[in-house]
N, CA and C atoms of all chains as a GROMACS GRO file, in nm:
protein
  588
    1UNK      N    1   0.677   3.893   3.596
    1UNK     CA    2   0.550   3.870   3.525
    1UNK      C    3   0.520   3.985   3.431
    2UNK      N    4   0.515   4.116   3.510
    2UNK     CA    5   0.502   4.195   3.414
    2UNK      C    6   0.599   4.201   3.276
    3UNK      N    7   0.736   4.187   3.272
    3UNK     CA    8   0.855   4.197   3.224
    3UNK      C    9   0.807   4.102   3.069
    4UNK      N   10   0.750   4.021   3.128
    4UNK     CA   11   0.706   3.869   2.984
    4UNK      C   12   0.602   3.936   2.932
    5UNK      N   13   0.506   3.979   3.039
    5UNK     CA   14   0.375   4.042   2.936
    5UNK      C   15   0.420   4.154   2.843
    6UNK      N   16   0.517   4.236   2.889
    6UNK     CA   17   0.583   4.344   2.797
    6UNK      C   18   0.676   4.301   2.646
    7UNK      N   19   0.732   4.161   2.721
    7UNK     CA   20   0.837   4.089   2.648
    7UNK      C   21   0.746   4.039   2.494
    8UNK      N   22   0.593   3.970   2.567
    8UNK     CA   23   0.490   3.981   2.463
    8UNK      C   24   0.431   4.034   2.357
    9UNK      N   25   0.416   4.174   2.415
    9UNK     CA   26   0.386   4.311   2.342
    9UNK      C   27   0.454   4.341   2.274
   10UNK      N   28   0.567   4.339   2.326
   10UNK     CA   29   0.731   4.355   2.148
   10UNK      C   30   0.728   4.279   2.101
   11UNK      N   31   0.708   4.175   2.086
   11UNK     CA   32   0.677   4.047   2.037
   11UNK      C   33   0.588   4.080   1.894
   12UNK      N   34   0.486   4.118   1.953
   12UNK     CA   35   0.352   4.138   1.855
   12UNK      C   36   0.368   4.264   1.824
   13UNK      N   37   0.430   4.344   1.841
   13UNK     CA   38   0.460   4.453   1.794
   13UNK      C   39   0.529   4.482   1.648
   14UNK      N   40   0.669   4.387   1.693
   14UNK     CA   41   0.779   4.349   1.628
   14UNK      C   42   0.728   4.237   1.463
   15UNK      N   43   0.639   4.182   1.480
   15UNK     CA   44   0.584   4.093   1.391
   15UNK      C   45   0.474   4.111   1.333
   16UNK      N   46   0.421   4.263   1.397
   16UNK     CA   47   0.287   4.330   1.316
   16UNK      C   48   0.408   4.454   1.210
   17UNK      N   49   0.540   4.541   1.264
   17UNK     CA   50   0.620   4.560   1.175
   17UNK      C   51   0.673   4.469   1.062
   18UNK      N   52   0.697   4.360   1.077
   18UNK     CA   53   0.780   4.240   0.985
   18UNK      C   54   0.685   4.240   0.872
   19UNK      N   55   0.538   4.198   0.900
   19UNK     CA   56   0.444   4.206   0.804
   19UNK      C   57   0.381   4.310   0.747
   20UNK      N   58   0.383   4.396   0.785
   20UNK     CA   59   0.380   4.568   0.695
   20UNK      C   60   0.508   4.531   0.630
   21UNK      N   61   0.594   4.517   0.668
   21UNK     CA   62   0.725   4.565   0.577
   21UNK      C   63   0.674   4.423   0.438
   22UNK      N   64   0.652   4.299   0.489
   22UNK     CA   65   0.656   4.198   0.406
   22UNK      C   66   0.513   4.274   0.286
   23UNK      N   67   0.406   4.297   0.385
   23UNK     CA   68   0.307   4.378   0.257
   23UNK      C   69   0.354   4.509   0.168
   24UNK      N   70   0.441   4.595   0.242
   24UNK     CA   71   0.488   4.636   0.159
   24UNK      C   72   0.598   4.650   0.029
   25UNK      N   73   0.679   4.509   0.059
   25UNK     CA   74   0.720   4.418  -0.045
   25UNK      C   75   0.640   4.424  -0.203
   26UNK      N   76   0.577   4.296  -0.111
   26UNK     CA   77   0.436   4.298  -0.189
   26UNK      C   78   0.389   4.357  -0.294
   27UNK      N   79   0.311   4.485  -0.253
   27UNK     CA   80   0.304   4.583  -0.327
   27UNK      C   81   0.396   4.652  -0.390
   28UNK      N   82   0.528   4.716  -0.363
   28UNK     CA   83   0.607   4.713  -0.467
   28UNK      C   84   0.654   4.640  -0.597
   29UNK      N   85   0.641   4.511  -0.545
   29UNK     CA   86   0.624   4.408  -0.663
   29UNK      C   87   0.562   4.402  -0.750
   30UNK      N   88   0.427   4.423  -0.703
   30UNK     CA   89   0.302   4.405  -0.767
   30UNK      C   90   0.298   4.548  -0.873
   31UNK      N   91   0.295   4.651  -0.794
   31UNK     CA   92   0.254   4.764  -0.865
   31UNK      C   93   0.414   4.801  -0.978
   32UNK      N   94   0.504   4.739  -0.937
   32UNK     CA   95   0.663   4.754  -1.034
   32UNK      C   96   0.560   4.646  -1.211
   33UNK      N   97   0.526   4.541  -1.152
   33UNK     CA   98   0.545   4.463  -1.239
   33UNK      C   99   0.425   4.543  -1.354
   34UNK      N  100   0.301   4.593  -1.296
   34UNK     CA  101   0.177   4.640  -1.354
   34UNK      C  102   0.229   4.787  -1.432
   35UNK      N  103   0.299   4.842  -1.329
   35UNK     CA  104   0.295   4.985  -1.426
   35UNK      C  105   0.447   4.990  -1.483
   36UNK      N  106   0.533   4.922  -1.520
   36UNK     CA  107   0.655   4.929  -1.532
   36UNK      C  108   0.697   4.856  -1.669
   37UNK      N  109   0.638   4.880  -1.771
   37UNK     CA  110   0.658   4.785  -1.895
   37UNK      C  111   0.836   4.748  -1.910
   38UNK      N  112   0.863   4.630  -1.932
   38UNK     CA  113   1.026   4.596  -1.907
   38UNK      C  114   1.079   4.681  -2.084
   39UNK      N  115   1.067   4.787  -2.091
   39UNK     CA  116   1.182   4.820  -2.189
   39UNK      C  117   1.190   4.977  -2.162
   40UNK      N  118   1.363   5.002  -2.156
   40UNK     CA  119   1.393   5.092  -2.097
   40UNK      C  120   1.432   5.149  -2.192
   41UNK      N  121   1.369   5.309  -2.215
   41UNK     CA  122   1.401   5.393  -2.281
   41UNK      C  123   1.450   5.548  -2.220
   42UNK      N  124   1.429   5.556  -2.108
   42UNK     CA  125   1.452   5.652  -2.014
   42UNK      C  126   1.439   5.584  -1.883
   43UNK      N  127   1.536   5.665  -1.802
   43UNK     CA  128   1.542   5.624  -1.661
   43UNK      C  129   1.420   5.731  -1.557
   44UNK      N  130   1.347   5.836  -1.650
   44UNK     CA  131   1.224   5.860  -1.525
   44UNK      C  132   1.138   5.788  -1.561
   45UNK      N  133   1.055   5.890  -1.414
   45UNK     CA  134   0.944   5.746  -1.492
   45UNK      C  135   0.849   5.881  -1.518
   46UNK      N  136   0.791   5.799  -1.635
   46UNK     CA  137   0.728   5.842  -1.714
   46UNK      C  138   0.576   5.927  -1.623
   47UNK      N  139   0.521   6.024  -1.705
   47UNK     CA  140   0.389   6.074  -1.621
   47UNK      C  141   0.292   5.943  -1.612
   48UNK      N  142   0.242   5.873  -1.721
   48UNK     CA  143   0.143   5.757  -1.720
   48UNK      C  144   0.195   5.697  -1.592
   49UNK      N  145   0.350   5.613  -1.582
   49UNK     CA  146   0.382   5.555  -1.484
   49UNK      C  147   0.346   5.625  -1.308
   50UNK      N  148   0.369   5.716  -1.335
   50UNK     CA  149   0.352   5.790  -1.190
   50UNK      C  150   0.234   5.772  -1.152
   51UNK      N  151   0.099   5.802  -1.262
   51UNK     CA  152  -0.056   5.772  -1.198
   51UNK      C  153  -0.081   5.671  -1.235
   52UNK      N  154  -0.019   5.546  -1.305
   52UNK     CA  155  -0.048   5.417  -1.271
   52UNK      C  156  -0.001   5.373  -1.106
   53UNK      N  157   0.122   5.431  -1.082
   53UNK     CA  158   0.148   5.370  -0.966
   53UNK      C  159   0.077   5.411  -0.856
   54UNK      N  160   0.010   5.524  -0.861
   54UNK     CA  161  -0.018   5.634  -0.757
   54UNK      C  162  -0.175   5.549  -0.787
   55UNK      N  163  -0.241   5.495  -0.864
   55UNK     CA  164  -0.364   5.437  -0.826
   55UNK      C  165  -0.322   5.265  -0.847
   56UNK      N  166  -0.259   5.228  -0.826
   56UNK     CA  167  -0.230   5.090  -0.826
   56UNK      C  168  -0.219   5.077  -0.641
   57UNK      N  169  -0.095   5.182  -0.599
   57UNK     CA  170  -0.061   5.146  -0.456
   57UNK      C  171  -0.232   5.187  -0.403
   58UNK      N  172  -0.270   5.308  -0.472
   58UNK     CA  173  -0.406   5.288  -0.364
   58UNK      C  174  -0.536   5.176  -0.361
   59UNK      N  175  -0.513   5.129  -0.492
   59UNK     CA  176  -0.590   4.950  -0.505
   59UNK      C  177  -0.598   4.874  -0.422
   60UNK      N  178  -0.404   4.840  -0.432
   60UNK     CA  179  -0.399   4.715  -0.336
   60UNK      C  180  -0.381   4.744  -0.222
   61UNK      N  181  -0.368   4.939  -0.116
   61UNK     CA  182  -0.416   4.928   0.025
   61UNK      C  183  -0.552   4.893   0.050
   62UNK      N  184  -0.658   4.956  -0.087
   62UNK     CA  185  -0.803   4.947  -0.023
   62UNK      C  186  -0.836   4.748  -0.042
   63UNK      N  187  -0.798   4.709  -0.116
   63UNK     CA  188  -0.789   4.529  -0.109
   63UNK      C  189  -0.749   4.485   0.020
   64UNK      N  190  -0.658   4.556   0.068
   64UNK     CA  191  -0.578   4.534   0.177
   64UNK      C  192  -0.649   4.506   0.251
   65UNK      N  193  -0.731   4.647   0.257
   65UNK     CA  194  -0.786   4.705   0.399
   65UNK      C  195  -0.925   4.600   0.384
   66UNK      N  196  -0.973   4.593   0.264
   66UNK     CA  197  -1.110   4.494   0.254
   66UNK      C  198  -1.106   4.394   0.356
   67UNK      N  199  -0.978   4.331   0.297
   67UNK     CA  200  -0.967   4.166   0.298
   67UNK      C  201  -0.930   4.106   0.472
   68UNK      N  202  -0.928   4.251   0.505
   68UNK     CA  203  -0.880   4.216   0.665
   68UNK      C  204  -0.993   4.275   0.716
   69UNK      N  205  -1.046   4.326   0.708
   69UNK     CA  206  -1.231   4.353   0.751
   69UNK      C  207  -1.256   4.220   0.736
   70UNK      N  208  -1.260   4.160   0.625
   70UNK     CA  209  -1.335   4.013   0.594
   70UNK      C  210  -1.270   3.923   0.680
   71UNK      N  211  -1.138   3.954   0.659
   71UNK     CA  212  -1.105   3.818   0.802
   71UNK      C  213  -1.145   3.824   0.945
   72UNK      N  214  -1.159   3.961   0.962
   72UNK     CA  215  -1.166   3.983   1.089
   72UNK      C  216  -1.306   3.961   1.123
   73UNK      N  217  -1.402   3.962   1.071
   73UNK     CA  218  -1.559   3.898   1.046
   73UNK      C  219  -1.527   3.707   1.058
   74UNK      N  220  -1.467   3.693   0.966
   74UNK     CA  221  -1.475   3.573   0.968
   74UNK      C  222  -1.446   3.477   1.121
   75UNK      N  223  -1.281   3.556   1.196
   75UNK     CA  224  -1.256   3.509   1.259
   75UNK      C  225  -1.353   3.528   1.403
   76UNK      N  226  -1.426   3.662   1.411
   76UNK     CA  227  -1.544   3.660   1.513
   76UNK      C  228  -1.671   3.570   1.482
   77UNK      N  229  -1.681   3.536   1.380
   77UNK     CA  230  -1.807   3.409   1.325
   77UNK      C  231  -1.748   3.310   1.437
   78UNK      N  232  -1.618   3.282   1.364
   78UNK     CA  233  -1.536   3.139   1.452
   78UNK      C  234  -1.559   3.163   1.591
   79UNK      N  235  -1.536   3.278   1.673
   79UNK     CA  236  -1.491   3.279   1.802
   79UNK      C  237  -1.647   3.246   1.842
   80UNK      N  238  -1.744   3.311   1.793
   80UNK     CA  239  -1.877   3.284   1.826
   80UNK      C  240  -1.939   3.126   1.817
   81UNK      N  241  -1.918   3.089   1.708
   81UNK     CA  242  -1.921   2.887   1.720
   81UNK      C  243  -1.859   2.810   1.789
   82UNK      N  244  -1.723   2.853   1.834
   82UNK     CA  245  -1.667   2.824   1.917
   82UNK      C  246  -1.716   2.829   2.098
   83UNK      N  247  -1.775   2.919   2.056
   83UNK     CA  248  -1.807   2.909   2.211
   83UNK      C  249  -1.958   2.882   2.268
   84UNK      N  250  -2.024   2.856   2.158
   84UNK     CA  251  -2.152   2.796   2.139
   84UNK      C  252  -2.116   2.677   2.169
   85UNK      N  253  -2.046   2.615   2.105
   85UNK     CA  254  -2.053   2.427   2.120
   85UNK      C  255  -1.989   2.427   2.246
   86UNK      N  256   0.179   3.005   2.433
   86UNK     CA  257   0.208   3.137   2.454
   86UNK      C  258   0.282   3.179   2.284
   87UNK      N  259   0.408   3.066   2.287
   87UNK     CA  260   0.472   3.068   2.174
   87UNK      C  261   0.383   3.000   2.053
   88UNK      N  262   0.300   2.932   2.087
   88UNK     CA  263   0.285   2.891   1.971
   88UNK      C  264   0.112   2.974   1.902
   89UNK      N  265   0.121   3.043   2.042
   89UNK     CA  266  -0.010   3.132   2.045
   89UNK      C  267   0.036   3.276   1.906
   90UNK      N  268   0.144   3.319   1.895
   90UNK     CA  269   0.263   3.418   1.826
   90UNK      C  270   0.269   3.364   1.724
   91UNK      N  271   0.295   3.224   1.726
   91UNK     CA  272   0.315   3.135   1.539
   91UNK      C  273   0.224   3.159   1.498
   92UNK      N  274   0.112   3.087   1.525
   92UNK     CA  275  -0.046   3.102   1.475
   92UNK      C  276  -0.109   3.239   1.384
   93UNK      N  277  -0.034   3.370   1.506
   93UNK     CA  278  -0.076   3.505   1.467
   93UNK      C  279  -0.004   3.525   1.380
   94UNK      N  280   0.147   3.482   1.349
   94UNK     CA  281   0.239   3.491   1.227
   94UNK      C  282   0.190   3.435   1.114
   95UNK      N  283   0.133   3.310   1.171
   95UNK     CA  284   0.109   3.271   1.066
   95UNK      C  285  -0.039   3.311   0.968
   96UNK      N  286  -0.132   3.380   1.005
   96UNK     CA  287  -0.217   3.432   1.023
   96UNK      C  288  -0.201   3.574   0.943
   97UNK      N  289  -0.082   3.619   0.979
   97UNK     CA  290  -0.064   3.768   0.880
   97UNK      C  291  -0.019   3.745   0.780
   98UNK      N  292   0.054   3.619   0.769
   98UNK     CA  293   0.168   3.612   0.584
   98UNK      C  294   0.040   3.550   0.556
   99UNK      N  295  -0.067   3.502   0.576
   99UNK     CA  296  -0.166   3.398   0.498
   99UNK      C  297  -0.241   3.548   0.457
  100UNK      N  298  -0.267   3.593   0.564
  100UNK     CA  299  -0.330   3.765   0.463
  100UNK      C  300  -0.243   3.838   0.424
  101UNK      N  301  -0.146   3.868   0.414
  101UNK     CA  302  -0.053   3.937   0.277
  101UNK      C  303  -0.116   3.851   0.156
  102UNK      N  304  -0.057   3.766   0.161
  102UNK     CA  305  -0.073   3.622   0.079
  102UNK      C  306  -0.188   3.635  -0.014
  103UNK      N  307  -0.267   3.660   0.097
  103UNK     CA  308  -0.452   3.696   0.033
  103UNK      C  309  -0.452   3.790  -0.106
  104UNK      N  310  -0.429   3.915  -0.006
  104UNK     CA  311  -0.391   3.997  -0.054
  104UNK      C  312  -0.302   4.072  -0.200
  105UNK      N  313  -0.242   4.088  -0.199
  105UNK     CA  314  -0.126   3.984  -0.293
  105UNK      C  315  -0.206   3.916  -0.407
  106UNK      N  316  -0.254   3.787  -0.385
  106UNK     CA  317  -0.304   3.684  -0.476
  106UNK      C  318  -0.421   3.782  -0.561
  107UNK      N  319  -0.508   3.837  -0.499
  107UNK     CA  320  -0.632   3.876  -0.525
  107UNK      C  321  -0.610   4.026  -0.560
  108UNK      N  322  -0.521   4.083  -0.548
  108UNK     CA  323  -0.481   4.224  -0.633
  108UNK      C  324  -0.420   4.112  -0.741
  109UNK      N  325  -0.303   4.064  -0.774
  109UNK     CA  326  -0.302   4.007  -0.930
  109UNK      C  327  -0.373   3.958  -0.982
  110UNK      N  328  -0.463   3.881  -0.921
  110UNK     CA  329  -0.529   3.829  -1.026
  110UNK      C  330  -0.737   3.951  -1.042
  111UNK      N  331  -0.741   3.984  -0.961
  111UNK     CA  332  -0.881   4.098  -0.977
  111UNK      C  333  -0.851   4.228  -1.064
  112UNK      N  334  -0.728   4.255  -1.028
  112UNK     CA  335  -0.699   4.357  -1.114
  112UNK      C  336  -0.619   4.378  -1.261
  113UNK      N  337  -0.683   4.400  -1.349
  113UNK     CA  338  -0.668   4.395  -1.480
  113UNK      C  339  -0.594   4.584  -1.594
  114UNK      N  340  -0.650   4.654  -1.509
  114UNK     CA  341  -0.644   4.818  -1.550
  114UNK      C  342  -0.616   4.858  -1.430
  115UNK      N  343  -0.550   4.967  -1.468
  115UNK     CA  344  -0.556   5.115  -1.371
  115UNK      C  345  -0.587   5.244  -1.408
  116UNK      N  346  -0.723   5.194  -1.484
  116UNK     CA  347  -0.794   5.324  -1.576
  116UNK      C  348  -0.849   5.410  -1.448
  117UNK      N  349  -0.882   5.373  -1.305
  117UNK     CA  350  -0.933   5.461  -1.200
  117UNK      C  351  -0.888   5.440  -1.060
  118UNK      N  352  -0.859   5.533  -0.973
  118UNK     CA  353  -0.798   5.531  -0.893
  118UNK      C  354  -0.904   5.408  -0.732
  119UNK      N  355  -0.995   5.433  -0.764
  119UNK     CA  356  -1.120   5.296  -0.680
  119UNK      C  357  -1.150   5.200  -0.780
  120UNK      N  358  -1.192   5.109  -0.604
  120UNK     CA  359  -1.242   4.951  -0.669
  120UNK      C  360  -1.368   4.988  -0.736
  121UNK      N  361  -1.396   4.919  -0.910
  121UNK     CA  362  -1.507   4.911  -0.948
  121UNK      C  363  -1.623   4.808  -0.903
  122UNK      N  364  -1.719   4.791  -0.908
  122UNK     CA  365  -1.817   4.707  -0.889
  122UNK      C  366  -1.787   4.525  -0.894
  123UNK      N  367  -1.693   4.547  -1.040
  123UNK     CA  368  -1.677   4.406  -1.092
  123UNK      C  369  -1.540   4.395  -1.013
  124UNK      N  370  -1.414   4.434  -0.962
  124UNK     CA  371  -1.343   4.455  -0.926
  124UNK      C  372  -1.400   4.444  -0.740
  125UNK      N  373  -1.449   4.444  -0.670
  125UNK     CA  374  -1.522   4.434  -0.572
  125UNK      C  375  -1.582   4.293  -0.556
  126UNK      N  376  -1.635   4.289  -0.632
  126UNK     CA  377  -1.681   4.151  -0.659
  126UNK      C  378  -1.596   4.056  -0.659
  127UNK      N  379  -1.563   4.070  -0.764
  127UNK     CA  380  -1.389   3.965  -0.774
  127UNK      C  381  -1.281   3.976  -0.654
  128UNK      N  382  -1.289   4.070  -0.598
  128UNK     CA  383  -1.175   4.052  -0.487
  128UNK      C  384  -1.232   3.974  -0.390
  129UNK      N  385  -1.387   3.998  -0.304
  129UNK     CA  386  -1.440   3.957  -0.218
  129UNK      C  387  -1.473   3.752  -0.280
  130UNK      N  388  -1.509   3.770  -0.396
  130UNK     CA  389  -1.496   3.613  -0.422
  130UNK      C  390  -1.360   3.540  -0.406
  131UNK      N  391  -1.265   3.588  -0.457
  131UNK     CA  392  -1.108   3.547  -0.439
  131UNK      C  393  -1.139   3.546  -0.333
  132UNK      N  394  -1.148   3.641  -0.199
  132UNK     CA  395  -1.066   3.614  -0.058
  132UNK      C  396  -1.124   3.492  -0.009
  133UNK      N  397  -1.303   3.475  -0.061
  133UNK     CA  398  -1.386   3.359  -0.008
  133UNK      C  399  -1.304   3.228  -0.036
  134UNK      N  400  -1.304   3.222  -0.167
  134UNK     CA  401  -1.233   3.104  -0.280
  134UNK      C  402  -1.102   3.108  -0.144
  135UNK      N  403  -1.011   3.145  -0.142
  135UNK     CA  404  -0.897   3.096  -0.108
  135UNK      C  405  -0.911   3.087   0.026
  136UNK      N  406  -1.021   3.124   0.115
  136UNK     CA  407  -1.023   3.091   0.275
  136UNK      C  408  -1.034   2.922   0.268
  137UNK      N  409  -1.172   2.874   0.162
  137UNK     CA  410  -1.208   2.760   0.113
  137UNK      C  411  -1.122   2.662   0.098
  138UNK      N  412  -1.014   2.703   0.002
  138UNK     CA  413  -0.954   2.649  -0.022
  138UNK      C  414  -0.817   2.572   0.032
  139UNK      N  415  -0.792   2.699   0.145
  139UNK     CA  416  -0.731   2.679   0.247
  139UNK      C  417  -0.769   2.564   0.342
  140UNK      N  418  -0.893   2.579   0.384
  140UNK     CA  419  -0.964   2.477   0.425
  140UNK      C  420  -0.912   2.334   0.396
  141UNK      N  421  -0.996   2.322   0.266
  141UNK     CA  422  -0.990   2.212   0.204
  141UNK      C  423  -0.825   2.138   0.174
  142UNK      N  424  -0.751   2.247   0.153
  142UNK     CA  425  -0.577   2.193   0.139
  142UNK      C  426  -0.597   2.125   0.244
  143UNK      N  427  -0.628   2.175   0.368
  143UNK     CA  428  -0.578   2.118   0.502
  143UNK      C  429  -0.656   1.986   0.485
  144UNK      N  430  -0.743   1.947   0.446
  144UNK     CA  431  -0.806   1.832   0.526
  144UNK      C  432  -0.746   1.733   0.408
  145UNK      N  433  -0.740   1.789   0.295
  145UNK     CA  434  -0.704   1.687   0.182
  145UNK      C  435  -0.536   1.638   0.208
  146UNK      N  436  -0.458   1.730   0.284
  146UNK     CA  437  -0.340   1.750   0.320
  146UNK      C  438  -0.305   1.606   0.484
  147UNK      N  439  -0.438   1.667   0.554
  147UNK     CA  440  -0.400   1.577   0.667
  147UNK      C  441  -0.476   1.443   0.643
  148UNK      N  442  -0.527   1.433   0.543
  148UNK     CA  443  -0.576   1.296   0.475
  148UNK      C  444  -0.460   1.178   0.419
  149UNK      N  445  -0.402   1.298   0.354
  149UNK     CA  446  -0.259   1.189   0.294
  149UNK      C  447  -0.165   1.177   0.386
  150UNK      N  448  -0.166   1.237   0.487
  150UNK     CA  449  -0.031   1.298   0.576
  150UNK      C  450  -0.056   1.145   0.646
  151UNK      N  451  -0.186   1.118   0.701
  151UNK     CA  452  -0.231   1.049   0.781
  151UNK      C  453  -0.151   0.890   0.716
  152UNK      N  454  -0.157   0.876   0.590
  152UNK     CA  455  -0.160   0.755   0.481
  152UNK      C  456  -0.030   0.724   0.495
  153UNK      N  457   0.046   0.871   0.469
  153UNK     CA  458   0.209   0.884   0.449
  153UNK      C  459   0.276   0.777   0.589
  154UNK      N  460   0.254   0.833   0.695
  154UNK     CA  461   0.269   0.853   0.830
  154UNK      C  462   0.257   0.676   0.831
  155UNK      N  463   0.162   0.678   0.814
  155UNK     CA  464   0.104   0.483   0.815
  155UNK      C  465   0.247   0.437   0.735
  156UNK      N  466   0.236   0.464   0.615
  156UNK     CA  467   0.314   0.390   0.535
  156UNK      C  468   0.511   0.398   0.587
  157UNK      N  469   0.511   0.524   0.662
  157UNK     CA  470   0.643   0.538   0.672
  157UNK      C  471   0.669   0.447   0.818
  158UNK      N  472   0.618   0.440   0.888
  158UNK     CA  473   0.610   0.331   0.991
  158UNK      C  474   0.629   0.191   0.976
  159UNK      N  475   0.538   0.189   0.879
  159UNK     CA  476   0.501   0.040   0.847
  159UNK      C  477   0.704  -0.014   0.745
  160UNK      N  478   0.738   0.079   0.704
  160UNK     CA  479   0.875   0.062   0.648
  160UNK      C  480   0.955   0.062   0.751
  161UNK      N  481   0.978   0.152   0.857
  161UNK     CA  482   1.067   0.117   0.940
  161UNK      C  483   1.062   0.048   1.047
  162UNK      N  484   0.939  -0.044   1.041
  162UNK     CA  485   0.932  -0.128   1.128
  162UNK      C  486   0.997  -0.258   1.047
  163UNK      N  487   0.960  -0.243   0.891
  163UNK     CA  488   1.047  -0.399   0.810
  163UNK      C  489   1.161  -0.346   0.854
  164UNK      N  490   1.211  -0.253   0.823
  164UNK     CA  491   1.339  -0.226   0.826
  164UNK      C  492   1.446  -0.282   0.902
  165UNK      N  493   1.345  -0.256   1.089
  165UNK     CA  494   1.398  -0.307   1.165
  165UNK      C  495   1.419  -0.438   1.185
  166UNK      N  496   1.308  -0.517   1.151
  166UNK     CA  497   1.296  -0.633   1.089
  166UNK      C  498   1.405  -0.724   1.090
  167UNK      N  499   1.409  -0.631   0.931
  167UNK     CA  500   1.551  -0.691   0.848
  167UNK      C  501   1.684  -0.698   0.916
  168UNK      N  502   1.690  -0.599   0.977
  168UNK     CA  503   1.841  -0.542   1.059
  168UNK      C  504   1.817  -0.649   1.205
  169UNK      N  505   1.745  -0.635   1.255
  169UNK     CA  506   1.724  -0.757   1.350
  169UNK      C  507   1.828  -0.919   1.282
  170UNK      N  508   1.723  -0.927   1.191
  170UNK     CA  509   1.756  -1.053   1.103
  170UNK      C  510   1.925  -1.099   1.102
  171UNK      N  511   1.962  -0.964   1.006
  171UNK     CA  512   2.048  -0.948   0.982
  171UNK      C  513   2.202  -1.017   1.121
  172UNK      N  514   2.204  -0.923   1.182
  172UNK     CA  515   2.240  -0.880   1.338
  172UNK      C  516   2.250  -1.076   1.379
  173UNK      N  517   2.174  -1.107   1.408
  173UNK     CA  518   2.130  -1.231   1.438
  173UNK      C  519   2.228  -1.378   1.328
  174UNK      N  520   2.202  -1.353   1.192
  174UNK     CA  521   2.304  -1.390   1.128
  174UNK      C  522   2.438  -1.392   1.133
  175UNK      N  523   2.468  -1.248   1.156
  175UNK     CA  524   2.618  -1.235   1.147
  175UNK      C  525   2.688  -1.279   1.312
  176UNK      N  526   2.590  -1.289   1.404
  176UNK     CA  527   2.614  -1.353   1.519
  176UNK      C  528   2.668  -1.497   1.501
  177UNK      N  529   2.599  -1.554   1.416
  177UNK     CA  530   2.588  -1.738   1.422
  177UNK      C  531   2.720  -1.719   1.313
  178UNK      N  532   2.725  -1.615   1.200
  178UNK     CA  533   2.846  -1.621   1.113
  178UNK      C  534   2.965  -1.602   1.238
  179UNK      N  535   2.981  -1.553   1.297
  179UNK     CA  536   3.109  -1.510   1.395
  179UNK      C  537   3.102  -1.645   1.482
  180UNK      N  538   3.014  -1.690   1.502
  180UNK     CA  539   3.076  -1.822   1.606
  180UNK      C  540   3.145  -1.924   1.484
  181UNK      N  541   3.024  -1.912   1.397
  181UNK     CA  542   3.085  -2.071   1.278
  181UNK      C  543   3.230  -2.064   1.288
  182UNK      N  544   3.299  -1.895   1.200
  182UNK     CA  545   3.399  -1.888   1.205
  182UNK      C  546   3.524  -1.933   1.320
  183UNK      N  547   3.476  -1.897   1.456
  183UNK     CA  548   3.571  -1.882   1.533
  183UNK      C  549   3.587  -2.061   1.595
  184UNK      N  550   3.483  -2.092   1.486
  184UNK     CA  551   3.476  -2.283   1.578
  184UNK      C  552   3.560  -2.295   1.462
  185UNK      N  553   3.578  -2.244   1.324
  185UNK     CA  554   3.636  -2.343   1.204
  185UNK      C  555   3.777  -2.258   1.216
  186UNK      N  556   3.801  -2.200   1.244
  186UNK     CA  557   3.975  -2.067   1.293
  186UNK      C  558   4.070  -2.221   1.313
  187UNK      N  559   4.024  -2.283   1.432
  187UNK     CA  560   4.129  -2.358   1.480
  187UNK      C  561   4.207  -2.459   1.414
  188UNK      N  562   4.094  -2.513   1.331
  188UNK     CA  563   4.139  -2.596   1.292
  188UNK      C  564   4.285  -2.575   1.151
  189UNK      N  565   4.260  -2.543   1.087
  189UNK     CA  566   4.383  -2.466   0.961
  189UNK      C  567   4.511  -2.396   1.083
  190UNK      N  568   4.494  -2.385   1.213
  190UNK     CA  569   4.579  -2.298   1.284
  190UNK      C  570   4.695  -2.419   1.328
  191UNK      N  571   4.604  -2.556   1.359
  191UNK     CA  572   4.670  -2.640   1.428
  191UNK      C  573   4.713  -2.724   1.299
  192UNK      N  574   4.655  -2.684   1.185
  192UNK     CA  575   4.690  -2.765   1.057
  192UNK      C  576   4.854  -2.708   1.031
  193UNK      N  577   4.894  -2.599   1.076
  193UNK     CA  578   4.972  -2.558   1.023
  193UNK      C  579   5.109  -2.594   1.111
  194UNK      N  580   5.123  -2.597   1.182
  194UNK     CA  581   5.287  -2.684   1.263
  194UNK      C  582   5.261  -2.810   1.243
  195UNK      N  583   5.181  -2.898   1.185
  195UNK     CA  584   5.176  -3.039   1.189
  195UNK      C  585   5.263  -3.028   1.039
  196UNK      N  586   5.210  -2.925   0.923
  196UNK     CA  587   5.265  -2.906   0.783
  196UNK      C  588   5.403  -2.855   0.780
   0.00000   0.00000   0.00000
């Protein structure tokens, strides 16, 4: 019994890693496509590029971080109606 | 248990997803390193908009699903129908034959 509840915990462990890694996809994508104009004239990156990226990645953590406050509100609204009816 | 794990899976790619959606489309500049006012605004409306909308996929989703479901039944029940039918035919074709066989068999040492 214990062995499954543990087996659980890696479980959700393992799939709260998968999705960091998938958000941090994400954001590489996102912030490549925004601060990265497609024509290559040099291979650094440029100073503009560096503090575009350096306030882009911190955008979309604080969006991040919003939008899961908001769910997490939302989903205690639910648990609360839920257990009203 | 397992499907308690899908749910939560499914639950985190729908907020990446969020996420994601509502940084491309709220954000326009990276003239400052914080969310502006209008930028705040717009993200918190996006996340609303697409919980909504989520919503609404689903019911508009299990509306047709419901229709689909009807209709795909209702075909493989002709189907079976037909193949019944069918089946049944080629039964009465296999006797006709095997009553009309003899005759051309016994036609043939008399010729």
């Amino acid at each position: 019994m214990a062995q499954t509840e543990q087996q659980k915990l890696q479980l959700i462990q393992d799939l709260e890693i998968e999705m960091m890694a998938d958000m941090y996809n994400r954001l590489t994508s996102a912030c490549h496509k925004k601060c990265i104009p497609p024509h290559y004239s040099d291979a650094e990156i440029a100073k503009g590029e560096a503090v575009c990226l350096d306030r882009c990645v911190a955008k979309f953590l604080d969006i991040h971080e919003r939008i899961g406050k908001k769910l997490g509100q939302l989903s205690m609204q639910d648990e609360e109606l839920l257990k009203k009816k | 248990m397992e499907a308690n794990i899908r749910t939560f899976k499914d639950f985190l790619q729908m907020y990446n997803l969020l996420s994601h959606t509502c940084f491309k489309r709220c954000i326009d500049n990276l003239n400052s390193r914080n969310l502006d006012s209008n930028e705040v605004k717009c993200v918190d409306d996006c996340s609303e908009k697409f919980i909504r909308l989520n919503h609404r996929f689903m019911a508009i989703y299990v509306e047709h699903q419901q229709s689909l479901v009807n209709k795909r039944i209702k075909e493989a029940e002709m189907a079976a129908e037909s193949a019944k039918v069918e089946v049944e035919e080629n039964s009465t074709n296999t006797l006709g034959i095997s009553e009309h066989k003899p005759v051309p068999e016994s036609q043939v040492p008399v010729g």
